[in-house]
Phi, psi and omega in degrees: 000119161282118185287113197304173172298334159322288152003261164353292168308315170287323190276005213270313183293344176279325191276351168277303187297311162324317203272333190277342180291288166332291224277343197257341164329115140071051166325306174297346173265179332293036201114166166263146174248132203307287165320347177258338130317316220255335200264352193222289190300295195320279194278014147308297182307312197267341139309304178332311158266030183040023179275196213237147213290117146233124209302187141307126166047018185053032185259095180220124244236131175264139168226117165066012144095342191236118185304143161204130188305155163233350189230091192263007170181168184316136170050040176216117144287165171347316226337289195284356169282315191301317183296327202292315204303313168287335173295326180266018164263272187345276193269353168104156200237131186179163203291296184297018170266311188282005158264003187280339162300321197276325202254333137326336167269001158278320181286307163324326191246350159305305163325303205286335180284331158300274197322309164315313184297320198249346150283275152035293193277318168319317168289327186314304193292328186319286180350124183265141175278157194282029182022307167304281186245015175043044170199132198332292174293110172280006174290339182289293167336314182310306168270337175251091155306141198248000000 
């Protein structure tokens, strides 16, 4: 049975709509965690509030007259400091807020992962069968030569 674009479309918002009901339940527990702070919030806040940056190892790139970290614990990079800062000038700065990045880039890489998935199969189903030798793959030819 094949699902229409409708279909489709519906199971992809319920199954989204599950995950954000799941992944987003009590956001705010049990706390902030020391990495989590340390890899996103702290310099996020203090870029937000201009105070003034103290970076990792002091490996931090000047611009525009103002420091912004590159590095935030040993082999972790800025990314997600970078990432936080509009989300947290939006919503206000608090644990479920600075967690509300993680679960947008979950909701975000589900989407990109359906779409991959469903052009996967769109090409899989496109594939013609072969008239001459009734078979999908011409590689086949390549290694069982008839």
């Amino acid at each position: 049975m094949e699902l229409t674009r409708g279909w489709r479309l519906a199971w992809l918002i319920g199954a989204l709509g599950l995950y954000l009901l799941l992944a987003g339940f009590q956001l705010g527990l049990p706390g902030l965690h020391y990495d989590e702070a340390k890899e996103a919030g702290v310099n996020a806040l203090e870029l937000l509030h201009q105070s003034p940056m103290t970076a990792f190892r002091d490996t931090t790139i000047s611009f525009l007259g103002r420091r912004f970290p590159l590095m935030v614990q040993d082999y972790i990079g800025a990314l997600n400091v970078y990432l936080a800062i509009p989300l947290l000038a939006l919503t206000g700065v608090g644990v479920p807020n600075l967690r509300m990045l993680s679960l947008l880039t979950g909701l975000v890489t589900l989407v990109m992962v359906e779409r991959a998935v469903s052009a996967w199969i769109a090409y899989d189903a496109a594939l013609e069968v072969n008239p001459q030798t009734e078979e999908k793959d011409p590689s086949v030819h390549l290694f069982w030569p008839h």
